[in-house]
C-alpha positions as CSV (number, residue, x, y, z in Angstrom):
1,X,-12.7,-0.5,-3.3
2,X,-10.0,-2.9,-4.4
3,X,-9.7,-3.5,-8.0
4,X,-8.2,-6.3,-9.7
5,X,-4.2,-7.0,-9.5
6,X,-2.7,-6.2,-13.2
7,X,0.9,-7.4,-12.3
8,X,3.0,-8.3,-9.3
9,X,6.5,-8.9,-9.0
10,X,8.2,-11.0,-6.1
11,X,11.6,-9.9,-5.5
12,X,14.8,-11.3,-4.9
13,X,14.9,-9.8,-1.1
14,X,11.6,-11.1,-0.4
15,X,9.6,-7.6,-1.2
16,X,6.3,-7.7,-3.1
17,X,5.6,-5.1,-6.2
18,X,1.7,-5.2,-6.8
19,X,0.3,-3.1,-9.2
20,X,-3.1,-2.9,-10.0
21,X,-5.3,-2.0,-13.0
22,X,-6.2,1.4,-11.7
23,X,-2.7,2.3,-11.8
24,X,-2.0,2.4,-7.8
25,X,1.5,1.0,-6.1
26,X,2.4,-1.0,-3.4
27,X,5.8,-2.2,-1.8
28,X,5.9,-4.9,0.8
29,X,8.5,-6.2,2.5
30,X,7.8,-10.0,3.4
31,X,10.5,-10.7,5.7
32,X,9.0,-10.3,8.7
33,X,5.9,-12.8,7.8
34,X,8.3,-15.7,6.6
35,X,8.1,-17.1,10.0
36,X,4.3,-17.4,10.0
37,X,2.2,-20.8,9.7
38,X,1.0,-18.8,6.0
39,X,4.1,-18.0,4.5
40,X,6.2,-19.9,6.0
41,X,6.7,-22.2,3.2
42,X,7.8,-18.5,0.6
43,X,11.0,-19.1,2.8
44,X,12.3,-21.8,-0.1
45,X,13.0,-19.6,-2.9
46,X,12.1,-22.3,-5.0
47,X,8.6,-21.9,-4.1
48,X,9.2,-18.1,-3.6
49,X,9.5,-17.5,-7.6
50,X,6.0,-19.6,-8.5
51,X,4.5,-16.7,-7.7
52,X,1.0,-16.2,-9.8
53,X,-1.2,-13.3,-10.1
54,X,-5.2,-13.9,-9.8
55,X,-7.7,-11.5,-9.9
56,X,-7.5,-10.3,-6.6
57,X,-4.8,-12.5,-5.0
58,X,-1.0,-13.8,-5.2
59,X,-0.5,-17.9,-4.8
60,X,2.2,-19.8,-5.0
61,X,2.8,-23.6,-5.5
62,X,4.9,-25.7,-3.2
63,X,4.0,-28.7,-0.6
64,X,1.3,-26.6,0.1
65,X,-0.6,-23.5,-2.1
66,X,-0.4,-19.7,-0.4
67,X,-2.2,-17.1,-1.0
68,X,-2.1,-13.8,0.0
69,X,-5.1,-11.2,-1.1
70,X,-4.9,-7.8,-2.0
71,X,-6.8,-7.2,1.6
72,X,-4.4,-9.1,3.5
73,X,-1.2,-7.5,1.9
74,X,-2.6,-4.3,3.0
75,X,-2.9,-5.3,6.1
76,X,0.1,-6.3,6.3
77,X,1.7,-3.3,4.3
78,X,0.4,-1.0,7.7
79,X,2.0,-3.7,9.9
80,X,-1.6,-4.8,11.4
81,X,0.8,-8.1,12.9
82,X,2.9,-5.9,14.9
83,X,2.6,-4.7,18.5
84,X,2.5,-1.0,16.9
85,X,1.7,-0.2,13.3
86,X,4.1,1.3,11.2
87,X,4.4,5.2,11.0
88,X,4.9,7.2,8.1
89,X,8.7,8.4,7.3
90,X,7.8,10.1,4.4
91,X,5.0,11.5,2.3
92,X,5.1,13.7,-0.8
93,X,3.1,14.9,-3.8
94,X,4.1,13.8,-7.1
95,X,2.9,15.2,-10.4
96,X,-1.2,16.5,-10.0
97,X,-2.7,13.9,-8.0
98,X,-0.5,11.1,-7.3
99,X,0.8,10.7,-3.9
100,X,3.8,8.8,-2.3
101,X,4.0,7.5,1.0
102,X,6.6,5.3,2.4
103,X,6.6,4.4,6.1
104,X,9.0,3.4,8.4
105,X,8.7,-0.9,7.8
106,X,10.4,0.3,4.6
107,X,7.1,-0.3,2.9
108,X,5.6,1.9,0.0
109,X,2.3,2.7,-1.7
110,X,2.1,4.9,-4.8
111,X,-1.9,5.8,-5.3
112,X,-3.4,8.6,-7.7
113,X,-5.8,10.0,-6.1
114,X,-7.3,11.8,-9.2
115,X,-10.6,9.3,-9.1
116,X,-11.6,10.1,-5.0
117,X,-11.8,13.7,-5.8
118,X,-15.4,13.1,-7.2
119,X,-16.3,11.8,-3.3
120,X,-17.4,14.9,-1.5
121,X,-14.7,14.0,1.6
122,X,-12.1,14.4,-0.7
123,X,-13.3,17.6,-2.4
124,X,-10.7,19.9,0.1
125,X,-7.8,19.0,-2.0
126,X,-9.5,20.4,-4.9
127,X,-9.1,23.6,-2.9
128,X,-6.7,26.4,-4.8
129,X,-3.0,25.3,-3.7
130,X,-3.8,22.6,-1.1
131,X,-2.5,19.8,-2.9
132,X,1.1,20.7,-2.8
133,X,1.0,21.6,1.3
134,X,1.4,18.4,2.2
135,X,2.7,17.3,5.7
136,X,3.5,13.7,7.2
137,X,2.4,12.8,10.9
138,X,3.2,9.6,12.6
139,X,0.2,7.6,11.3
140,X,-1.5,10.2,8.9
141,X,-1.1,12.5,6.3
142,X,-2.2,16.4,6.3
143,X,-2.8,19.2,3.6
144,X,-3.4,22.1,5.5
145,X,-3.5,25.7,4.6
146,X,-4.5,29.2,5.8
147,X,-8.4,28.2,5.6
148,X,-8.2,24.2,5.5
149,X,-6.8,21.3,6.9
150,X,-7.5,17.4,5.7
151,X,-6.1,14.9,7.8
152,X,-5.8,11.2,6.4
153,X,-4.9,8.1,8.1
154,X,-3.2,5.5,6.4
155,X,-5.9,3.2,7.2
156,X,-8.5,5.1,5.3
157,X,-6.0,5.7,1.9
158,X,-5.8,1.8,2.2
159,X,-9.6,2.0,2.3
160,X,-9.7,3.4,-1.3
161,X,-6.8,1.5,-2.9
């Protein structure tokens, strides 16, 4: 469900900013993916700052071109490289439906949610008081109440990015 990229900024401390035209955030620290065969090259900061946005990816120009797509950075953004995927350090509810999450890699996503609540799994926060009840677990997100609980993993947010 990824829609297109409508600015990204590449930071001075190697994190990645990507917004995209539906409005929804994301934070990524690169650091940990310098030493890769891909992004190896980002390490010259030179190359690091010819950053360009495409539709639905992120090149830059040096010896050699990387990219990096809007799939791959959210792969990256849950730590799908590591041995264990990031958990969540903190999750809240922001305004009427956007939601923050930031996990423990020190990575971020900001995502209104407004749109999913017309897809029948996502009808329970619609529920009187449920939005503002909710709780982070180690890999997942919960609004729970008296009469409902809606669990979340990371993974399927990213899904509807």
């Amino acid at each position: 469900m990824s829609t297109k990229i409508q600015y990204a900024i590449a930071r001075e401390d190697y994190t990645l900013e990507l917004v995209m035209e539906n409005g929804n955030r994301l934070i990524c620290n690169m650091k940990p993916y310098l030493h890769t065969i891909q992004f190896c090259p980002l390490q010259d900061k030179l190359v690091w700052e010819t950053m360009e946005v495409l539709d639905t990816c992120l090149r830059w120009q040096g010896r050699q071109i990387v990219e990096l797509s809007v799939d791959r950075m959210l792969d990256l953004f849950k730590d799908e490289d590591s041995q264990k995927k990031a958990g969540i350090k903190e999750a809240t509810t922001q305004g009427k439906w956007l939601l923050h999450i930031e996990l423990i890699n020190g990575n971020q996503m900001d995502m209104d949610v407004k749109e999913l609540l017309e897809y029948p799994m996502f009808m329970p926060l619609l529920e009187k008081g449920l939005w503002n009840t909710l709780q982070a677990k180690k890999h997942s997100i919960c609004w729970k109440n008296k009469d409902v609980c809606f669990e979340l993993s990371v993974q399927m947010l990213l899904n509807y990015f």
